[in-house]
Phi, psi and omega in degrees: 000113183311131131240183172243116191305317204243104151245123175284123154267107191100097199271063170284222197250350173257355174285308181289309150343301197291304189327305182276348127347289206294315157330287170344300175281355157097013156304137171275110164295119163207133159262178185208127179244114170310337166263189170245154205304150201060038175297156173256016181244068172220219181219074158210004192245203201097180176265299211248145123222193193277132182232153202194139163252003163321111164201134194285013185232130172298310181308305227266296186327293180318286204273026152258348199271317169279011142269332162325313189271009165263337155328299188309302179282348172269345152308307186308298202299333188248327187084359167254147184288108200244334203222137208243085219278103149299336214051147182201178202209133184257136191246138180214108192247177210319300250236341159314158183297351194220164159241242212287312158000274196335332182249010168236337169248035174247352174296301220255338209264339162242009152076074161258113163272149176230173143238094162307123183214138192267176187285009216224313178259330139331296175331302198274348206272306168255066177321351169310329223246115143298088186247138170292160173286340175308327206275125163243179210212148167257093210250141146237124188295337174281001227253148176199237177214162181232104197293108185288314181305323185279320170315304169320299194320319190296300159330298189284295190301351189248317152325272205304293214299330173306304163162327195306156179288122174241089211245105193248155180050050175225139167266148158290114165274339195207154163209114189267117180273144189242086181256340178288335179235032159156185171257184215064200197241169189219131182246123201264139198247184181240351205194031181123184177227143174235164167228113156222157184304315172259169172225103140242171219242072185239071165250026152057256227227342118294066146275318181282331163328309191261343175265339165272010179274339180283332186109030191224110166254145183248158169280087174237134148296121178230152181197135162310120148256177185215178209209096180254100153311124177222157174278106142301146181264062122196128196275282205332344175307297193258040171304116182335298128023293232214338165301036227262208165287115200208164180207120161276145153220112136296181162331296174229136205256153164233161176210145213205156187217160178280186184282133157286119135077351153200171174296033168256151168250107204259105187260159175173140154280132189242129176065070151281025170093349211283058193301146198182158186271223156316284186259030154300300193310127192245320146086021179271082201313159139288083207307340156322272179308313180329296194286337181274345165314285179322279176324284175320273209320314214285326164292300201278329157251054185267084158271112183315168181024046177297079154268145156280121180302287171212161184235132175252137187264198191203175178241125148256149167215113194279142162242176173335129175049026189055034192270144164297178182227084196229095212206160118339149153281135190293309181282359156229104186301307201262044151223125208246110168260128179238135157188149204277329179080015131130053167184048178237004185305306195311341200251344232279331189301306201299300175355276182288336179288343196258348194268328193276318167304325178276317174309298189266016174230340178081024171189188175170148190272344148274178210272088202261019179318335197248009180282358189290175169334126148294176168207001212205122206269076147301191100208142207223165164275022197279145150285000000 
């Protein structure tokens, strides 16, 4: 039975973060992804998503700011372009869960630039945009997009270049800690067994598969989301340039990117709720959500003729109060759970570098105080 200092379950962008992370410290690695790599049925594939340090929570603000500068260096270390800076803008009206405060003094607490902007200057600065005067809007100059599929990729490639093992289309069935003749774990495979000393756990929406064999259920929701592209009739409107990156939050939030890589605009809601397991997902849009899209964009963007192209779906799987999970288990120490709650692409270089410390150094210097296990069934809208 092979071991290993290190073994990842689920190479989505944060299983691979850790891979190449764990790779980086010179730990002998090996992941294992049940599918095959860059698969679509999780939360990590696709073209884009938003990366931002503009948040109502100081911690999340901290570790965005140290995920930037890991961006920067896994850009350095590969020669690939992974992150593009648009500026971007948080809508945040009266009548929304938070308020607006909430997006300007965590922000102010970690020497973040902002803007505070009335609807009157949104107007002139982004004519596109139909905003009330009830809205006040929040700009941050770092906020941009993150090319996901590539990302992912880049990442799996610096992990194997690095040493690691990378193993697509082997499932985990089980991971059994081995304390009665020493420590760490045995890892049960579709294709064998393995041993490492550490175990994480970046299984998204199969985490309790593996963990409830242990005695630990975490309280998580999954659910299908979706993703609609639509075509302008004149793209350059919405050129990064001219464009920015943007989320209302509201009762019910939405978020939009300017055109990326083709003549298209890319909208979506977030967490309508759509509940469903794994082996529910039909992976079918909802012609619903499609039209309460269409219906919002149509107030808030009116631009004649916005068709939609196409829609892609997604998985989300949330925990209390969306808080991330990045912690050991208390009764098995060397299994390390990572999970994003459906808002961590941004985060994923810091991420997996804080999942690859507490396995080979047993710490980190970041503030992962709020990250533990849940244990109490919530659920909120925070972005």
């Amino acid at each position: 039975m092979e071991h290993f200092d290190v073994a990842i379950v689920g190479l989505g962008v944060l299983g691979s973060a850790a891979a190449y992370q764990s790779a980086l410290k010179g730990a002998r690695t090996i992941a294992f992804e049940q599918f095959e790599l860059g698969h679509v049925r999780g939360a990590s594939h696709d073209t884009y998503r938003i990366v931002r340090t503009s948040n109502s929570a100081s911690e999340y603000v901290a570790l965005a700011k140290s995920a930037y500068r890991d961006w920067a260096e896994l850009e350095r270390m590969t020669g690939q372009d992974l992150l593009s800076i648009t500026g971007g803008v948080v809508f945040m009206p009266k009548d929304g869960p938070l308020p607006v405060e909430s997006y300007t003094t965590s922000p102010k607490a970690n020497s973040v630039p902002y803007e505070l902007l009335s609807s009157k200057e949104v107007t002139k600065r982004w004519p596109q945009f139909d905003i009330p005067d009830t809205v006040a809007t929040v700009y941050t100059p770092d906020t941009g997009i993150a090319h996901a599929s590539r990302s992912d990729a880049t990442m799996q490639s610096l992990a194997f270049q690095k040493g690691a093992v990378l193993k697509a289309n082997m499932r985990v069935e089980r991971v059994t800690p081995k304390y009665s003749s020493g420590r760490g774990t045995i890892i049960q495979t579709s294709r064998g067994q393995f041993h490492a000393s550490k175990v994480i756990l970046t299984t998204d929406a199969w985490t309790n598969k593996l963990s409830a064999p242990l005695g630990v259920h975490i309280p998580l929701s999954v659910m299908q989301e979706q993703v609609t592209y639509f075509k302008p009739p004149d793209a350059s409107v919405f050129e990064a340039t001219r464009f920015p990156t943007w989320i209302w939050f509201g009762q019910k939030s939405f978020y939009g990117f300017p055109c990326y890589g083709e003549p298209t605009i890319k909208a979506a809601r977030d967490t309508s709720l759509n509940f469903m397991t794994p082996e529910e997902r039909a992976f079918v849009p909802s012609a619903q959500l499609q039209n309460k899209l269409v219906e919002f964009l149509a107030n808030f963007i009116p631009e004649k003729e916005l068709q939609p192209l196409r829609t892609v779906t997604c998985q989300y799987t949330i925990t209390p109060d969306r808080q991330f999970i990045i912690s050991p288990l208390t009764s098995h120490p060397d299994i390390i759970v990572g999970l994003g709650a459906a808002h961590a692409f941004k985060f994923a270089p810091a991420f997996g570098r804080v999942l690859a410390e507490l396995a080979i150094d047993g710490e980190t210097k970041e503030d992962i105080s709020k990250f533990g296990i849940p244990s109490v069934a919530t659920c909120s809208t925070k972005l």
